[in-house]
Jmol script that loads the backbone (N, CA, C; Angstrom):
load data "model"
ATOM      1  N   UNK A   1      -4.115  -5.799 -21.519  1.00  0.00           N
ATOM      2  CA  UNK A   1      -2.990  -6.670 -21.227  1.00  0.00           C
ATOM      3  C   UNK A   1      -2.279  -6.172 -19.967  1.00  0.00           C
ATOM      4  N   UNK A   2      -2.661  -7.067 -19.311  1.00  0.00           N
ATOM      5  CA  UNK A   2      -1.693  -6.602 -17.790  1.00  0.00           C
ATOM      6  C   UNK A   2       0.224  -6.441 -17.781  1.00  0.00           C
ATOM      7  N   UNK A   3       0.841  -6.055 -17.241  1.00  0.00           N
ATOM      8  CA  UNK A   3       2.429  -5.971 -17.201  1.00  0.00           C
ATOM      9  C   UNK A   3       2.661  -7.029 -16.198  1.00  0.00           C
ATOM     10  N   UNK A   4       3.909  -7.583 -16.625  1.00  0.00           N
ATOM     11  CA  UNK A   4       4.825  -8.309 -15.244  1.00  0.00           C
ATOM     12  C   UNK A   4       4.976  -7.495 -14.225  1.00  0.00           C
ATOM     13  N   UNK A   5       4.974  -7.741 -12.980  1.00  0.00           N
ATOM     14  CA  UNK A   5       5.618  -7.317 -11.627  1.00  0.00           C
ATOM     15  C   UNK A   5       6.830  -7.613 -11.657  1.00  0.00           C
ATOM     16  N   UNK A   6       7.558  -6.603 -11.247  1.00  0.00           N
ATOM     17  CA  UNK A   6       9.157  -6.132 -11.309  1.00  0.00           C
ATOM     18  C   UNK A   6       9.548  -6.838  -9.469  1.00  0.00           C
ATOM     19  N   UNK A   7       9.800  -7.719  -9.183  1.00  0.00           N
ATOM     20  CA  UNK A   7      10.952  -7.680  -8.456  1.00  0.00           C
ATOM     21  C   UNK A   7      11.705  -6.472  -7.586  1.00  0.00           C
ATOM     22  N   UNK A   8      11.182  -6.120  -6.193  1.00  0.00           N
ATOM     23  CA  UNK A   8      12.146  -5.170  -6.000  1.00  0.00           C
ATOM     24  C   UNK A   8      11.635  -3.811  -6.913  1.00  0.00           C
ATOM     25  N   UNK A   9      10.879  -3.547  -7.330  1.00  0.00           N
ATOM     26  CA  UNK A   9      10.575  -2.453  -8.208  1.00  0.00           C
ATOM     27  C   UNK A   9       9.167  -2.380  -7.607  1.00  0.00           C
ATOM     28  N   UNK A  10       8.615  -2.994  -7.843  1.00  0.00           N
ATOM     29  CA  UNK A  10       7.149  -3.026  -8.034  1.00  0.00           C
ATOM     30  C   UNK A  10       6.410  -3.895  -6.485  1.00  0.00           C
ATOM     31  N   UNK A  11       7.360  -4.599  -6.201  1.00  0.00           N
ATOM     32  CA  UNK A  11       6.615  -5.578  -4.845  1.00  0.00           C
ATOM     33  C   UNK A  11       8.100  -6.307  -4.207  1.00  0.00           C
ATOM     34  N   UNK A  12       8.568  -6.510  -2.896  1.00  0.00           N
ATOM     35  CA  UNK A  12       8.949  -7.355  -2.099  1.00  0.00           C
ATOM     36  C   UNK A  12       8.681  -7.733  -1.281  1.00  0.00           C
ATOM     37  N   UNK A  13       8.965  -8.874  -0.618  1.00  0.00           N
ATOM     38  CA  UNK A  13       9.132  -9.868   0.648  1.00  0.00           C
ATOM     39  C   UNK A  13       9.730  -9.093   1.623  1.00  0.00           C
ATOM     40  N   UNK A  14       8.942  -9.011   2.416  1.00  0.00           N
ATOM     41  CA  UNK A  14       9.375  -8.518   3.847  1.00  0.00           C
ATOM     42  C   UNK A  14       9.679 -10.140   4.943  1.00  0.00           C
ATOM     43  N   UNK A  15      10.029  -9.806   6.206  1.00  0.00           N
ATOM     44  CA  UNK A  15      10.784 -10.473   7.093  1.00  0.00           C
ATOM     45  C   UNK A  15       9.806 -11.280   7.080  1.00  0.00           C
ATOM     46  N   UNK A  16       8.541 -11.374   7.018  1.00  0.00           N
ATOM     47  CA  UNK A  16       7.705 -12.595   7.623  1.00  0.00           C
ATOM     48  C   UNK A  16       7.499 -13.530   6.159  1.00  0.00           C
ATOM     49  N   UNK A  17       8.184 -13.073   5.190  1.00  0.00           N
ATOM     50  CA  UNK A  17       7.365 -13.726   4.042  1.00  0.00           C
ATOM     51  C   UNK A  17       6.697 -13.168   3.057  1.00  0.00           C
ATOM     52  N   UNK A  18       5.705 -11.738   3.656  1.00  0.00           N
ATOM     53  CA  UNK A  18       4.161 -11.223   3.016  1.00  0.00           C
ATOM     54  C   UNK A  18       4.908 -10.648   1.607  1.00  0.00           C
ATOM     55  N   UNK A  19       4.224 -10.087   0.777  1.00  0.00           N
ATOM     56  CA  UNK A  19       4.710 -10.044  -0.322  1.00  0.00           C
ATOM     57  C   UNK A  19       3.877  -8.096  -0.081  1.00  0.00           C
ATOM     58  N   UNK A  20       4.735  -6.870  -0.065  1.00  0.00           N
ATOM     59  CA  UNK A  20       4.356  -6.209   0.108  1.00  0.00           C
ATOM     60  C   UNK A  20       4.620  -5.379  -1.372  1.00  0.00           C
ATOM     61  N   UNK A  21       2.943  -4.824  -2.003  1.00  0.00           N
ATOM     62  CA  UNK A  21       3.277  -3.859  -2.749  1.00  0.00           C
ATOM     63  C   UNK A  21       3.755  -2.784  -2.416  1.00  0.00           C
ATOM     64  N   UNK A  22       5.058  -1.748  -3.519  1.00  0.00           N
ATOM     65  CA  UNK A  22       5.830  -0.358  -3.160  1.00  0.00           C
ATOM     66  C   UNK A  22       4.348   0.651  -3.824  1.00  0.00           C
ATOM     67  N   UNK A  23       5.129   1.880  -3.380  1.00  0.00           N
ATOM     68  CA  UNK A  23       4.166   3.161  -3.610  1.00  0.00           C
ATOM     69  C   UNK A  23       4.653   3.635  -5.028  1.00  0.00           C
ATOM     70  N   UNK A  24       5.391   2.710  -5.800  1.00  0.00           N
ATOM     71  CA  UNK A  24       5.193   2.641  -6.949  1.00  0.00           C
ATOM     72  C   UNK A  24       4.099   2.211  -7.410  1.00  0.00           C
ATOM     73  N   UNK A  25       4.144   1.336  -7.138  1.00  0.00           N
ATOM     74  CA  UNK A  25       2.919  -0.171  -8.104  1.00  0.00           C
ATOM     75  C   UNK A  25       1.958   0.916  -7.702  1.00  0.00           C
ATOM     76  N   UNK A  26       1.530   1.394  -6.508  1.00  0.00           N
ATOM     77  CA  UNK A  26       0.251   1.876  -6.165  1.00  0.00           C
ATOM     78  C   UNK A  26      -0.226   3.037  -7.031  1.00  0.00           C
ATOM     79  N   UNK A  27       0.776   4.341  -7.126  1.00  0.00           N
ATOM     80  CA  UNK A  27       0.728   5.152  -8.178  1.00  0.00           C
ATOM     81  C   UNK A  27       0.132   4.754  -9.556  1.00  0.00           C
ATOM     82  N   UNK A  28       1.308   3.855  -9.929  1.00  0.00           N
ATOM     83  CA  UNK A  28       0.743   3.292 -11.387  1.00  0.00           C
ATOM     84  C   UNK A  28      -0.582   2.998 -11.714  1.00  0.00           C
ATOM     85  N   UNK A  29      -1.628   1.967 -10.414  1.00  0.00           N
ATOM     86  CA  UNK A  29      -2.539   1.405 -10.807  1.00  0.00           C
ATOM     87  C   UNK A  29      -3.567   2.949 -10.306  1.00  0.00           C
ATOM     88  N   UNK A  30      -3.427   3.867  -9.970  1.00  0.00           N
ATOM     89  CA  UNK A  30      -4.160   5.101 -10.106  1.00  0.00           C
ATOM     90  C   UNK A  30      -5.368   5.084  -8.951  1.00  0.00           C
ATOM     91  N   UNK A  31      -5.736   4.005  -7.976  1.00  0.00           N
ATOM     92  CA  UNK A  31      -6.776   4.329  -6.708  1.00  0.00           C
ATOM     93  C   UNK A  31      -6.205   3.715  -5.747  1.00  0.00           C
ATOM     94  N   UNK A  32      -6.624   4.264  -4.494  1.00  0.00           N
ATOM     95  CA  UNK A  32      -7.125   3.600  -3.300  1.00  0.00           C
ATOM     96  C   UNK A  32      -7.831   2.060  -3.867  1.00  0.00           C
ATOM     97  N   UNK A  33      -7.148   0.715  -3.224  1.00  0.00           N
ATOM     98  CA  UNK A  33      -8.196  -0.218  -3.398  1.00  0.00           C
ATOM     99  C   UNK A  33      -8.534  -0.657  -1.855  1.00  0.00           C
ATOM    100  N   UNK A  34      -8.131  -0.095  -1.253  1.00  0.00           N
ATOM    101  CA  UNK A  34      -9.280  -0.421   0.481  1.00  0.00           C
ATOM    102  C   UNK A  34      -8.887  -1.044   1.396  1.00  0.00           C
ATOM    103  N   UNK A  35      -7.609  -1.989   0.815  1.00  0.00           N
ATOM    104  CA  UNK A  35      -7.072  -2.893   1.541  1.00  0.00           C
ATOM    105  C   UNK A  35      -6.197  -2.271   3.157  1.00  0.00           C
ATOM    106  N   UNK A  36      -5.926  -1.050   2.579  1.00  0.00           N
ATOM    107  CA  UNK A  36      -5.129  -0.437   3.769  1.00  0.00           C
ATOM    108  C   UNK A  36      -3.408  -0.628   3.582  1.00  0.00           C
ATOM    109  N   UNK A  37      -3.278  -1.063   2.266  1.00  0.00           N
ATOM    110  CA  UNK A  37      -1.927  -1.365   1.873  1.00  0.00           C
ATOM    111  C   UNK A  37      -0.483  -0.527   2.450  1.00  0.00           C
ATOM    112  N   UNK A  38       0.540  -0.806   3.080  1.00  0.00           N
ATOM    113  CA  UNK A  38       1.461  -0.421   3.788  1.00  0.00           C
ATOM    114  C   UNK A  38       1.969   0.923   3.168  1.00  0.00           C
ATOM    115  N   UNK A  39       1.941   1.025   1.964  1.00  0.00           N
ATOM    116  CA  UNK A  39       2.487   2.237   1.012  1.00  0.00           C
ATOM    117  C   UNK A  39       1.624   3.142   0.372  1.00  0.00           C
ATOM    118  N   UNK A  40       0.019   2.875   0.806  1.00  0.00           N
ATOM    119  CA  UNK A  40      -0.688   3.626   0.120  1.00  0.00           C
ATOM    120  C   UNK A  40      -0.095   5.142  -0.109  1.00  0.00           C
ATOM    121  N   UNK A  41      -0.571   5.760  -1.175  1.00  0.00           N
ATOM    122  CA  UNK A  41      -0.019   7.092  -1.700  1.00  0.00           C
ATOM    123  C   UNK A  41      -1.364   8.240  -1.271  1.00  0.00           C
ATOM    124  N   UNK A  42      -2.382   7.224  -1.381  1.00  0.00           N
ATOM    125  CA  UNK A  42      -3.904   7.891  -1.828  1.00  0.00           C
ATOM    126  C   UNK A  42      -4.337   8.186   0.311  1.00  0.00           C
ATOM    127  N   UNK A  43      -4.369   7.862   1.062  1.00  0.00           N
ATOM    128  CA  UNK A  43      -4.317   8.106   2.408  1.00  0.00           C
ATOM    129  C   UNK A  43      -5.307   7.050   2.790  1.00  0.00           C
ATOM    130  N   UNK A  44      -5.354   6.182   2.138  1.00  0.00           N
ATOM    131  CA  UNK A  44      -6.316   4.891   3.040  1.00  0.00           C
ATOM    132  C   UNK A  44      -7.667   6.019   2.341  1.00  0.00           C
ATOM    133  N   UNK A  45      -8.381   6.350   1.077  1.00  0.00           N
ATOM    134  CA  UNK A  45      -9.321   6.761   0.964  1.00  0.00           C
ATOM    135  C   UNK A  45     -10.267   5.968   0.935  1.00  0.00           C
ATOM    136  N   UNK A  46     -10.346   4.613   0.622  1.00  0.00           N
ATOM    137  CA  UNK A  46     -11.278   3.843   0.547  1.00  0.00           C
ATOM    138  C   UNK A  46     -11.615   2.714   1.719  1.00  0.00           C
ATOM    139  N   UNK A  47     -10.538   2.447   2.788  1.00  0.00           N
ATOM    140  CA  UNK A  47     -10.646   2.238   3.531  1.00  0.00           C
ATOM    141  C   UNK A  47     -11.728   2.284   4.723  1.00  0.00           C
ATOM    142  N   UNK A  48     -12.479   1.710   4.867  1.00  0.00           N
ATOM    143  CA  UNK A  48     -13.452   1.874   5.982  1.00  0.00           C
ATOM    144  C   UNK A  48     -13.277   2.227   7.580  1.00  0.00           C
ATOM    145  N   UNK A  49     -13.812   2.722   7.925  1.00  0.00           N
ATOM    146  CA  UNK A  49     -13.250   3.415   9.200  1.00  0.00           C
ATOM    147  C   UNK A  49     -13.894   2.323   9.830  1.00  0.00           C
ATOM    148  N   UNK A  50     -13.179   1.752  11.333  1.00  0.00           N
ATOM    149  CA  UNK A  50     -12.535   2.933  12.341  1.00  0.00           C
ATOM    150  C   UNK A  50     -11.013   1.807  12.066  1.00  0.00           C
ATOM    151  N   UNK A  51     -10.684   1.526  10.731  1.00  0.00           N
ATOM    152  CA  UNK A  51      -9.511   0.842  10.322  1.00  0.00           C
ATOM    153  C   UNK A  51      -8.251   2.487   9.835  1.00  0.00           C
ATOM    154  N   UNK A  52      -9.362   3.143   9.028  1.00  0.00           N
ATOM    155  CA  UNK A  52      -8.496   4.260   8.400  1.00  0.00           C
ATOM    156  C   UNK A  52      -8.144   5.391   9.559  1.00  0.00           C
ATOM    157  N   UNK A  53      -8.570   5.378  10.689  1.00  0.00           N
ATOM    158  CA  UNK A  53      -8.094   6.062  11.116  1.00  0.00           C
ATOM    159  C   UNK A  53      -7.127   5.703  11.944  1.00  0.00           C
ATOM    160  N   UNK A  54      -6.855   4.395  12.000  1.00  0.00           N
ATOM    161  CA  UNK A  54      -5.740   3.767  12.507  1.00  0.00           C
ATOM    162  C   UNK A  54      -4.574   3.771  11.965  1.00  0.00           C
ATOM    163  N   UNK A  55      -5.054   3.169  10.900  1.00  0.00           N
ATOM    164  CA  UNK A  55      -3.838   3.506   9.681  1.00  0.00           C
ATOM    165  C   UNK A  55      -2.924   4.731   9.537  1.00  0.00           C
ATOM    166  N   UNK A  56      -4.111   5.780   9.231  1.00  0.00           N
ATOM    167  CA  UNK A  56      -3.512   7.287   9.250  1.00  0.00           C
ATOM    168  C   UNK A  56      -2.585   8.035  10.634  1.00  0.00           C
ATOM    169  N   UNK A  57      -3.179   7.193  11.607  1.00  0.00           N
ATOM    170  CA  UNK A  57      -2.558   7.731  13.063  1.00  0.00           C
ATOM    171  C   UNK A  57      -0.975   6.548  13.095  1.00  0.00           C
ATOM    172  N   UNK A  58      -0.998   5.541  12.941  1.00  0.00           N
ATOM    173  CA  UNK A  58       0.085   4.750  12.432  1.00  0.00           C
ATOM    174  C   UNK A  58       1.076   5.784  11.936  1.00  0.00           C
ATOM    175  N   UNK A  59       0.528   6.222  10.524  1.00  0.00           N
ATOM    176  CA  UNK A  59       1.749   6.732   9.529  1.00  0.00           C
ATOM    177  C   UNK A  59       2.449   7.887   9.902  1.00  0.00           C
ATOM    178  N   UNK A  60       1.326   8.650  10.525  1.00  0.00           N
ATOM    179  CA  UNK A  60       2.083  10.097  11.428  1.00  0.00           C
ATOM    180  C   UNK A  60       2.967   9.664  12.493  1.00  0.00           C
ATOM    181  N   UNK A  61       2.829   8.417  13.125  1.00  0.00           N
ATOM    182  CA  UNK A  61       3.688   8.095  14.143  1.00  0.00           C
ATOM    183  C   UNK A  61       5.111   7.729  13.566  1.00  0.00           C
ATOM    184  N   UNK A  62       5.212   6.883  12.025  1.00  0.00           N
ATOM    185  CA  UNK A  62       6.737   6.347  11.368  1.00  0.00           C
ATOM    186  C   UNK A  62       7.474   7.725  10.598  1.00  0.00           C
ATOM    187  N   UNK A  63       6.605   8.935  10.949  1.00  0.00           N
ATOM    188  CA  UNK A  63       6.963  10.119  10.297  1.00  0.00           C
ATOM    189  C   UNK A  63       7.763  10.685  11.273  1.00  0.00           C
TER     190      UNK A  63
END
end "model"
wireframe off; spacefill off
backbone 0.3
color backbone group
């Protein structure tokens, strides 16, 4: 049985609309799913390169 998505907890709307999952939700569901998701926790592990290393060079830059 799946859970409701929390509002603000679990996922919001950013400025354009997109509906962005938090590094909550991501924790909870326990992997990398590949997408390259904005909050990944896991470091873009499943991610296919030469996307993940974009990603990863991205995140060191908002650090």
């Amino acid at each position: 049985m799946e859970t409701e998505l929390i509002e603000n907890v679990d996922y919001y709307f950013d400025k354009s609309g997109l509906m962005v999952l938090t590094e909550k939700y991501h924790q909870e569901r326990g992997y990398c799913c590949g997408h390259g998701c904005r909050y990944c926790p896991y470091s873009f592990e499943a991610v296919p390169e030469p996307k993940k290393s974009i990603l990863l060079a991205q995140q060191q830059q908002q650090q």
